[in-house]
N, C-alpha and C positions, 0 to 999 in steps of 0.2 A: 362701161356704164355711162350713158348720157347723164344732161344736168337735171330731166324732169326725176328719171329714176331714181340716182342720188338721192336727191331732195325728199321723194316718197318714200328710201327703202332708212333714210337718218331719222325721219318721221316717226315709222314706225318702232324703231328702235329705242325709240323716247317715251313712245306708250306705250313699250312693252316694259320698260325701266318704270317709268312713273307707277303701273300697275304691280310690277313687282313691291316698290317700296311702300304703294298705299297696302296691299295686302302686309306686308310685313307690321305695321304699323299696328294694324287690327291684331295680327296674331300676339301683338305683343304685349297690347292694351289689354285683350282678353286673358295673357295671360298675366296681368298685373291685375284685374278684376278678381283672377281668380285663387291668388295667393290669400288666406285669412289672417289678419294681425288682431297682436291681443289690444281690446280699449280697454285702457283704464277706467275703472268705474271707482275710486277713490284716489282724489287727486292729491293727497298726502297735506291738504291744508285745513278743508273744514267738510262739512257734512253738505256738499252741493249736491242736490241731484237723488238725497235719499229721504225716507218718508218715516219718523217713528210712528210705532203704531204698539203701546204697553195694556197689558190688560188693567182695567179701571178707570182707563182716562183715552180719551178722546184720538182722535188718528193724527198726527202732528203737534203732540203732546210730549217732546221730552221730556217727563216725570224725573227729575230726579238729576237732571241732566245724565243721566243714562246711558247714553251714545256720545261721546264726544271725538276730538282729535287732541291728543296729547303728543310731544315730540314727532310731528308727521307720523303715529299711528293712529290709526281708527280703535276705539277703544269704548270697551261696556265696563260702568263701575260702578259700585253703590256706594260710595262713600256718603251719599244724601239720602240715604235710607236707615232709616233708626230701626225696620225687620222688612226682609223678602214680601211677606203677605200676597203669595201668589201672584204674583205681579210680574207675569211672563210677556216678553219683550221680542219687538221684534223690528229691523230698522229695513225698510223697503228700498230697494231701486226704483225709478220714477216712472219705470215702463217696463211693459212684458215683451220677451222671448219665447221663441219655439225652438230651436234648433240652433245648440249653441254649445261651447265647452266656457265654464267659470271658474276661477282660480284662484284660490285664496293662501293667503299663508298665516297662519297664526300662531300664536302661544298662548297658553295660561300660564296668570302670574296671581299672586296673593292668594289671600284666605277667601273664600266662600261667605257671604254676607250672612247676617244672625236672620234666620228663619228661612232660609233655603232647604231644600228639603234632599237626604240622603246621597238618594241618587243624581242630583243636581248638582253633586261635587266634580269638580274640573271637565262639564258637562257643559257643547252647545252645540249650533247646528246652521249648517248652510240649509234654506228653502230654497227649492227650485219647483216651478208648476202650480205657484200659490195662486192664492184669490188675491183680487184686489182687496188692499188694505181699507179702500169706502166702505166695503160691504161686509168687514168684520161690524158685530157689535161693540158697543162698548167694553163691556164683559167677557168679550171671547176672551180663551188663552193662545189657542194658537189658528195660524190660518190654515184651511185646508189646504197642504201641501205635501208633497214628497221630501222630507225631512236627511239632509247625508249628515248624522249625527257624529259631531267633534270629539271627540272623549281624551281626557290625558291619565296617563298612567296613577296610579296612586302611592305604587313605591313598593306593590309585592304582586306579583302575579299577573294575570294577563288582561288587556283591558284595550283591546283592538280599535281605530280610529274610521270614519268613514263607513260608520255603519248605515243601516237601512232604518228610519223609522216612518211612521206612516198616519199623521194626522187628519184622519178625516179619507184616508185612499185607502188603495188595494194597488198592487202590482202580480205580474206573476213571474214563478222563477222556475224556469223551464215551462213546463207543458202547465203547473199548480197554480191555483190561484192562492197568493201568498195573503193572509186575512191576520196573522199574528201582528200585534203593532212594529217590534223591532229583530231584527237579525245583526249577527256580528259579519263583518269583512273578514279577510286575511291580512292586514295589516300588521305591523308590528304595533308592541305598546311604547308609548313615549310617556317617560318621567321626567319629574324637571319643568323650566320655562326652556326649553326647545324650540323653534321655529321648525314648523310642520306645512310641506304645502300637498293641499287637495285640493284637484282637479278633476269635475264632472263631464262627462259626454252626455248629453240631453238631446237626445233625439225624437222631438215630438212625443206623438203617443207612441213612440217604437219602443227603443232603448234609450237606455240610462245604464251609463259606466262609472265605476269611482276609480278615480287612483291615487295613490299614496307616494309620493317621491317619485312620480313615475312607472309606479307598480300599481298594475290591476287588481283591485282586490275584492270588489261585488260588480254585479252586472245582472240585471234583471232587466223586462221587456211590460210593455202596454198597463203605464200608468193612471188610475181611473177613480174618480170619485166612489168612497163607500166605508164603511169601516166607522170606528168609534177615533175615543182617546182628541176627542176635541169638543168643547164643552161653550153653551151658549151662545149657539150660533145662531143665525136668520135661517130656517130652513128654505128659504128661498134660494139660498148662497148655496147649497148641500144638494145635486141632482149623483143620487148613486148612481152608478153605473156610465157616467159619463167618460168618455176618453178623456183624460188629459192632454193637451194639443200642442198648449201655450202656457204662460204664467209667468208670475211675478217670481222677485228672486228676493230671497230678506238672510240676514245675517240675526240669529238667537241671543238674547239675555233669559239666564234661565238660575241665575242667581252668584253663579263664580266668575269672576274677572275676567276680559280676552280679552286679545291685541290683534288685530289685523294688520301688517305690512303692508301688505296686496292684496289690491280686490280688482281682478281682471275678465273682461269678457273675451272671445274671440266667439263672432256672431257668426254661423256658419246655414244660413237662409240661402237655398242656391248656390251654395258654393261644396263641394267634395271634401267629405270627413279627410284632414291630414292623416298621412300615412301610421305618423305616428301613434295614433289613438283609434286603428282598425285591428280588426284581430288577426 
């Protein structure tokens, strides 16, 4: 091989190497684009980044201090309440989601504050697909959203976590349109201050998945404005029949005590449901 070939045939050999390692590069970017990690959305020090919003008092009103952080947890209390007086709570993240898995771990601990009502015992509830907290009234109790209701055991019988309730929506479960406000999961019951994590799959107006420790235990499809069991609202705020697409995500005060350890997103917008949480 003379000195001009040489020189052409080492040339090309350079851009066929440079093109291999800039393609590598991409494929490796995309695939580091395309790995989901969970954000913390409670940074274990103070309440950055969330919105209270209690019924009777104004939207960045913590009444009561209500929400605070105690020992790096996120924590609902009424020790500044002398009675309940319907005065359902609700503490917002700062922005809406479409398509996302959020994960919390909580426990109930203490007694149930004087004028909480029955069924509000060791009773709360992750929002997902909610309204924005500007456009509650003052007087609302809850926002329109898709309710994955917290429940802890009471110390006899069964009392399932990660339920379905449904303020202000409809969902359907299989082919039904589901129009009742609540359904129980398959979960187990938890008695005790236990640490419990559930974790939602929120897929747009598609699906919504609960799980319990890892365990699937509801799943229903095409979440949508309609329904009752939410009181003094702006009916501007209320289009029945709407898809649910997007929404705000809020953490419940609903008169009994709870702890949050974690409160995690993994924002999953353009990126492929992990294996883990497909059927």
């Amino acid at each position: 091989m003379n000195i001009l070939k040489y020189k052409a045939f080492t040339a090309t050999l350079l851009v066929i190497a440079y093109s291999c390692s800039s393609h590598q590069k991409q494929a490796e970017q995309v695939t580091e684009t395309q790995q989901p990690e969970w954000q913390q959305l409670f940074n274990g020090k103070d309440l950055e980044g969330w919105i209270p919003k209690i019924s009777g008092h104004p939207v960045n009103d913590n009444f009561g201090n209500t929400f605070r952080v105690e020992d790096g947890l996120l924590t609902v209390a009424y020790d500044q309440y002398d009675s309940f007086r319907y005065q359902y709570g609700h503490l917002f993240y700062k922005e809406e989601f479409s398509k996302y898995i959020i994960a919390t771990e909580y426990r109930f601990v203490g007694e149930q504050v004087t004028g909480g009502e029955g069924w509000a015992e060791r009773n709360s509830g992750i929002m997902v697909h909610g309204q924005d907290p500007a456009t509650m009234t003052v007087e609302q109790d809850f926002p329109i959203s898709i309710e994955v209701q917290l429940l802890g055991g009471l110390g006899s019988g069964k009392r399932p976590t990660a339920n379905l309730c449904t303020p202000g929506t409809h969902v359907f479960l299989g082919d039904s349109l589901f129009t009742d406000h609540c359904i129980n999961s398959t979960s187990p019951t938890f008695d005790g201050e236990v640490w419990v994590r559930v974790e939602t799959l929120v897929l747009g107006d598609s699906l919504i998945r609960h799980y319990v420790n890892g365990m699937n235990v509801l799943e229903y499809t095409r979440p949508q404005v309609g329904g009752g069991v939410v009181n003094r609202f702006d009916p501007a705020a209320k289009q029945d029949g709407m898809p649910l697409t997007e929404g705000w995500i809020s953490l419940q005060s609903e008169s009994h005590p709870i702890q949050f350890r974690k409160v995690e997103l993994m924002n999953l917008e353009g990126i492929e449901v992990p294996e883990g949480y497909r059927k």
